[in-house]
FITORVO-543533 format. One record per residue: x, y, z of N, C-alpha, C, O in turn; residue number from 1; residue in three letters. Coordinates in steps of 0.05 Angstrom, whole numbers, plus 5000, padded with zeros to 4 digits. Atoms other than C-alpha are relative to their C-alpha. Layout:
N
  npx  npy  npz capx capy capz  cpx  cpy  cpz  opx  opy  opz roke panu
    X    Y    Z    X    Y    Z    X    Y    Z    X    Y    Z  NUM  Ala
...
// end
This chain:
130
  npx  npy  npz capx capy capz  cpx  cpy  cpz  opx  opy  opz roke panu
 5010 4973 4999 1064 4375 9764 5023 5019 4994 5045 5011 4999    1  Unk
 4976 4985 5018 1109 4432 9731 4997 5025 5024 4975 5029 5034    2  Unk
 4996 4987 4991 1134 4486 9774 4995 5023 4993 5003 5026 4970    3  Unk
 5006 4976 5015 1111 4560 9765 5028 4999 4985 5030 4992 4962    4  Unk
 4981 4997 5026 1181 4570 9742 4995 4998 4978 4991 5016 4961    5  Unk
 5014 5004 5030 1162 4532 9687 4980 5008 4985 4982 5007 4961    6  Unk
 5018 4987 5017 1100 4563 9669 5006 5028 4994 4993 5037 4975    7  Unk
 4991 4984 5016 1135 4625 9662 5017 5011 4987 5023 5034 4980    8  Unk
 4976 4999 5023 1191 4606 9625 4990 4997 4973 5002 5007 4954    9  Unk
 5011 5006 5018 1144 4583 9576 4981 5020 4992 4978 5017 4968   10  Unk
 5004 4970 5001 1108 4651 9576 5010 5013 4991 5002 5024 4970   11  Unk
 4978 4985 5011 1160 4686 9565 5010 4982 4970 5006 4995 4950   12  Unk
 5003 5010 5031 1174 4642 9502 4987 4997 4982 4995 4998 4958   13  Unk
 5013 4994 5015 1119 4641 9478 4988 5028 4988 4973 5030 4969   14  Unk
 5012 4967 5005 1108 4724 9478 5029 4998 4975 5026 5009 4953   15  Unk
 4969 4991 5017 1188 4721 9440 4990 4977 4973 5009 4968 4960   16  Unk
 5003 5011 5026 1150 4680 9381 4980 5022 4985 4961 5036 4994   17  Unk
 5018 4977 5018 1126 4720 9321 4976 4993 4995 4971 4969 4998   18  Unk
 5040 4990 4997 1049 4734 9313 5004 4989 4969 4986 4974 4961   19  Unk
 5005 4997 5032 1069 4731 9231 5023 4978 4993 5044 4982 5005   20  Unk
 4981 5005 5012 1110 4683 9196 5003 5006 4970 4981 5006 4958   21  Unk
 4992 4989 5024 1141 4704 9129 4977 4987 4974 4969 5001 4956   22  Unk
 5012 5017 5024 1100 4651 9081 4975 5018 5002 4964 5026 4982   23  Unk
 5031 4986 4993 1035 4688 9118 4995 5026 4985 4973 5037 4981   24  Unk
 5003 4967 5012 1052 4756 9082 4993 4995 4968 5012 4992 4953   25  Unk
 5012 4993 5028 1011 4756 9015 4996 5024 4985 4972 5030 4988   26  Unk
 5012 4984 5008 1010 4814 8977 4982 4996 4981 4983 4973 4972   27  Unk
 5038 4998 5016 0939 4826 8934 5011 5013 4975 5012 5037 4975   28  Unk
 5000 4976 5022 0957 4851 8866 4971 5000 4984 4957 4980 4977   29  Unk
 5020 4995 5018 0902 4890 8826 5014 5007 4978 5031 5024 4979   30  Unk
 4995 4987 5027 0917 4897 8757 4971 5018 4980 4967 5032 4961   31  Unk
 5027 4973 5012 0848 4930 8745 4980 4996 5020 4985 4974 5031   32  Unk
 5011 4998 4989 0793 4939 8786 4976 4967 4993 4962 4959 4974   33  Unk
 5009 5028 5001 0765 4868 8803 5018 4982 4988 5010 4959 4984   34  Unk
 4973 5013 5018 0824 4842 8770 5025 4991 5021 5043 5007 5029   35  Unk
 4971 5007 4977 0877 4804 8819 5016 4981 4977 5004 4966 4961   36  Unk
 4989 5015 5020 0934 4774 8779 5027 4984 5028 5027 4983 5052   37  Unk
 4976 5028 4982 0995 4725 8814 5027 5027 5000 5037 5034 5021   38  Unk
 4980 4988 5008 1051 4776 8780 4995 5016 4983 4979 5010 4966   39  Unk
 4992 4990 5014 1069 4832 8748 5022 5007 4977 5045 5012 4986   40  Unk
 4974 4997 5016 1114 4843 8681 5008 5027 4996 5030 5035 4989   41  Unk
 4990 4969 5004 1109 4915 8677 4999 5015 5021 4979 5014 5035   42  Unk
 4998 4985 4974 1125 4959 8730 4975 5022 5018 4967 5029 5040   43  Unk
 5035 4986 5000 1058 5003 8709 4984 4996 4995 4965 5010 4990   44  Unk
 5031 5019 5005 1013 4951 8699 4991 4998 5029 4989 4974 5036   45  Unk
 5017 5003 4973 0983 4955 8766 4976 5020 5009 4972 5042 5001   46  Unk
 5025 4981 4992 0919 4982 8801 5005 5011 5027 5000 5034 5033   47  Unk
 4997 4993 4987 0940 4974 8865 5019 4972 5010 5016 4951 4997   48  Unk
 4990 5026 4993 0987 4919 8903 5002 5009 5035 5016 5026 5045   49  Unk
 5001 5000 4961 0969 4910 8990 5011 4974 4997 5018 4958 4979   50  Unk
 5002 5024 4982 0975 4864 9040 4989 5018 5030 5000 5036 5042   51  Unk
 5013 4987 4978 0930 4882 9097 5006 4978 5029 4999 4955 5033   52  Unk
 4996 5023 4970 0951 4850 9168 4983 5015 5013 4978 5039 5015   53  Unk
 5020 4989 4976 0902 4844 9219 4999 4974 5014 4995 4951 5006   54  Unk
 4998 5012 4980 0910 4821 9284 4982 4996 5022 4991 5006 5043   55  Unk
 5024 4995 4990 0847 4813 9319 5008 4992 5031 4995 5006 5047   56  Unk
 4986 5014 4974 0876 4783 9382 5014 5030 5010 5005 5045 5027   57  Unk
 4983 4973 4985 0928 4842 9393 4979 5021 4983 4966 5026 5004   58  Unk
 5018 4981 5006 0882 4891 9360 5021 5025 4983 5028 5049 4983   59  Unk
 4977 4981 5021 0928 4912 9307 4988 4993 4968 4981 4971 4959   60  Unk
 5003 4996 5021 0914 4936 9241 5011 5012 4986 5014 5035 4993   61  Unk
 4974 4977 5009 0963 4962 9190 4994 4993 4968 4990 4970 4962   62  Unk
 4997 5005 5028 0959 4972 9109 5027 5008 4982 5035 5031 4982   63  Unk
 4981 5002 5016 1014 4962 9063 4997 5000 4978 4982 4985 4967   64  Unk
 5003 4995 5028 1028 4991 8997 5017 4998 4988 5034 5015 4993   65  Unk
 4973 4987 5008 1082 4977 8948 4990 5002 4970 4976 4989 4955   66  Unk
 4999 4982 5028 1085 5019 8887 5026 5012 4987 5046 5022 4997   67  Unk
 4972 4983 5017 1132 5044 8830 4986 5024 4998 4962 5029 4995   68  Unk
 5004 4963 5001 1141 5125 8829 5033 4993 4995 5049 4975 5000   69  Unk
 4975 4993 4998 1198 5157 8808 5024 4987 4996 5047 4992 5005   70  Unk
 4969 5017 5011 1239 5100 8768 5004 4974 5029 5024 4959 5027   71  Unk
 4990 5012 4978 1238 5061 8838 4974 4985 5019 4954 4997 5028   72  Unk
 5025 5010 4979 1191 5016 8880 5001 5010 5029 5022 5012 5042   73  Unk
 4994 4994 4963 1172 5038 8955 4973 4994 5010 4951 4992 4998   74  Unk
 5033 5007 4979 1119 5024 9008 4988 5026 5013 4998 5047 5019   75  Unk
 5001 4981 4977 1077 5057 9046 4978 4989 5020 4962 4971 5016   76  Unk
 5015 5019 4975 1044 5041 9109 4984 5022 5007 4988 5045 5002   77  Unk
 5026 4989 4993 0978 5063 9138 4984 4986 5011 4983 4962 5011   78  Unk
 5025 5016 4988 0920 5050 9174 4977 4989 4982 4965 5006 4969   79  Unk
 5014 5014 5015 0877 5000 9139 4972 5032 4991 4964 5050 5006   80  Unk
 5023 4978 4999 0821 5049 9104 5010 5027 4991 4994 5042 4980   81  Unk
 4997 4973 5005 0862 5111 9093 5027 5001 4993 5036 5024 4991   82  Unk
 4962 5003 5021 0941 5091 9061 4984 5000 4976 4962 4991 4971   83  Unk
 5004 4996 5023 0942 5113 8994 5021 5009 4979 5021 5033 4981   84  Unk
 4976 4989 5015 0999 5127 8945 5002 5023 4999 5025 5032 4998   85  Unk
 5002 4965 4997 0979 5202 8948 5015 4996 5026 5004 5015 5038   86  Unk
 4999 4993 4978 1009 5197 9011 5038 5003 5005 5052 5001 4985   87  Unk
 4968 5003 5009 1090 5199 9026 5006 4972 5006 4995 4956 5022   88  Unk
 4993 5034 5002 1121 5134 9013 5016 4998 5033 5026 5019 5042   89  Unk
 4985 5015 4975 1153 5095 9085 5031 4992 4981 5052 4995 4994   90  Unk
 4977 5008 4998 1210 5074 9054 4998 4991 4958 4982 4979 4944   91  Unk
 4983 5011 5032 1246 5066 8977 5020 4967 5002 5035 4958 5019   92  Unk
 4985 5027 5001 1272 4996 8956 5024 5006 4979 5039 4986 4975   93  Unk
 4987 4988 5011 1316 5039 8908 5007 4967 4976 5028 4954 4976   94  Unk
 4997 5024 5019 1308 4978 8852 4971 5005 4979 4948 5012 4985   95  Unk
 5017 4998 5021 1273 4980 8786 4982 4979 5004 4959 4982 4996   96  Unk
 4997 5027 5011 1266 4910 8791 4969 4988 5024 4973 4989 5048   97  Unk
 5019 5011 4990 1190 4876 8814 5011 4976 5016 5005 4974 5040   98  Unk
 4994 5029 4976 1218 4810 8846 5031 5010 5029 5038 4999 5050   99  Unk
 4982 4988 4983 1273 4850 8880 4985 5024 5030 4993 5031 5052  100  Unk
 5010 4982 4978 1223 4898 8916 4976 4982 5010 4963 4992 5029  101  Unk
 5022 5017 4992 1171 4842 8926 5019 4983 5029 5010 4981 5052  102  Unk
 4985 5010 4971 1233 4806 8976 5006 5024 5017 5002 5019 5040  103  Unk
 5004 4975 4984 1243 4877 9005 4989 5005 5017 4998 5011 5039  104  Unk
 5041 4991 5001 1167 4888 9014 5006 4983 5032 5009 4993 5054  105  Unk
 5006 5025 4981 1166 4818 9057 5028 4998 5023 5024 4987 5045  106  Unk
 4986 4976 4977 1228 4848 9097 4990 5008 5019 4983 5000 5042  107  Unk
 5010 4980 4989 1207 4905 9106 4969 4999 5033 4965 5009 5055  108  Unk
 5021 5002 4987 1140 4884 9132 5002 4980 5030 4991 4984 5051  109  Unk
 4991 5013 4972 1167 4830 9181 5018 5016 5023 5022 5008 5046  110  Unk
 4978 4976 4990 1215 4887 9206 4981 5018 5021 4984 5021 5045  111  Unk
 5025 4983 4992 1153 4932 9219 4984 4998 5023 4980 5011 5043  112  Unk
 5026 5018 4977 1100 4883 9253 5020 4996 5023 5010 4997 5046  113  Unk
 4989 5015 4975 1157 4860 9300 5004 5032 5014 4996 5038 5037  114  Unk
 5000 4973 4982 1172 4937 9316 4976 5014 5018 4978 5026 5039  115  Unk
 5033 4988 5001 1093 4958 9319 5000 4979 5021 5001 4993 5041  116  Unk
 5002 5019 4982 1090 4890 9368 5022 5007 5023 5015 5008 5046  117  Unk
 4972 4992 4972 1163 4909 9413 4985 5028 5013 4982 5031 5037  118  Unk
 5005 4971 4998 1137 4980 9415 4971 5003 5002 4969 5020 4984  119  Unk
 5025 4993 5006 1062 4988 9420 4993 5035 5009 4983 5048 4991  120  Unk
 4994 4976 4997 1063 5055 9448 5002 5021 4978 4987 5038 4968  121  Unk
 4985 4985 5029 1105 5082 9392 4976 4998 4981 4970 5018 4969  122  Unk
 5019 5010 5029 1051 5052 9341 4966 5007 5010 4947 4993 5006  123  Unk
 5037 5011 4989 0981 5070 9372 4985 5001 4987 4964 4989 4991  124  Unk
 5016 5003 5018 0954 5088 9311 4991 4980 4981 4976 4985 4962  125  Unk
 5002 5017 5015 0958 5022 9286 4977 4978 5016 4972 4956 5006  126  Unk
 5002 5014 4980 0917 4996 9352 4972 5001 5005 4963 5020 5017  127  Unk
 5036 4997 4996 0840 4983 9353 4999 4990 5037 5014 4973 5046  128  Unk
 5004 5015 4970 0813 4974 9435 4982 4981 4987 4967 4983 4968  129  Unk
 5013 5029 4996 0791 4903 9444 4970 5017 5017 4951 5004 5025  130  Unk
// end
């Protein structure tokens, strides 16, 4: 028989494991409307490029956008439903370059979820009630 100790040492380890691992982050590229392609070669061949995380368990929802503006790729984050490039970008990857802001992107976004997860408070707009 295992001692509480142990059951909440193992609690506590299991809350300090991530909800997301990196391979899990897909972004969606549209290259035209109904149109999903693997990659892009041109920087303005796109319709739109997400990755929507949703956490139905913790009751988290967040949308991710990365787009070229301005000579430069950047993201932007939003609530699933209402992120939109009209909107101000979260952050510049300050790189021309598609496979350079695509490892960024998958950064960036593991960076985010773990903050939005440490912090819930800070993030409520990302937070549907169960």
């Amino acid at each position: 028989m295992k001692q509480l100790k142990t059951y909440i040492l193992e609690a506590d380890e299991d809350d300090k494991k991530p909800s997301l691992e990196r391979g899990d982050i897909k972004f969606t590229i549209w290259e035209e409307s109904g149109k999903k392609v693997n990659w892009i070669k041109n920087n303005n061949k796109y319709q739109k490029i997400e990755y929507k995380y949703e956490n139905k368990e913790k009751g988290i929802y967040i949308d991710f956008l990365l787009g070229f503006q301005d000579e430069e790729w950047k993201m932007w984050i939003g609530k699933i439903g209402s992120n939109s490039y009209d909107n101000d970008p979260w952050c510049s990857f300050e790189t021309n370059s598609f496979a350079e802001a695509i490892v960024a992107a998958l950064d960036k976004v593991e960076e985010f979820l773990k903050e939005v997860e440490d912090e819930p408070e800070n993030w409520v707009q990302f937070y549907k009630k169960i």
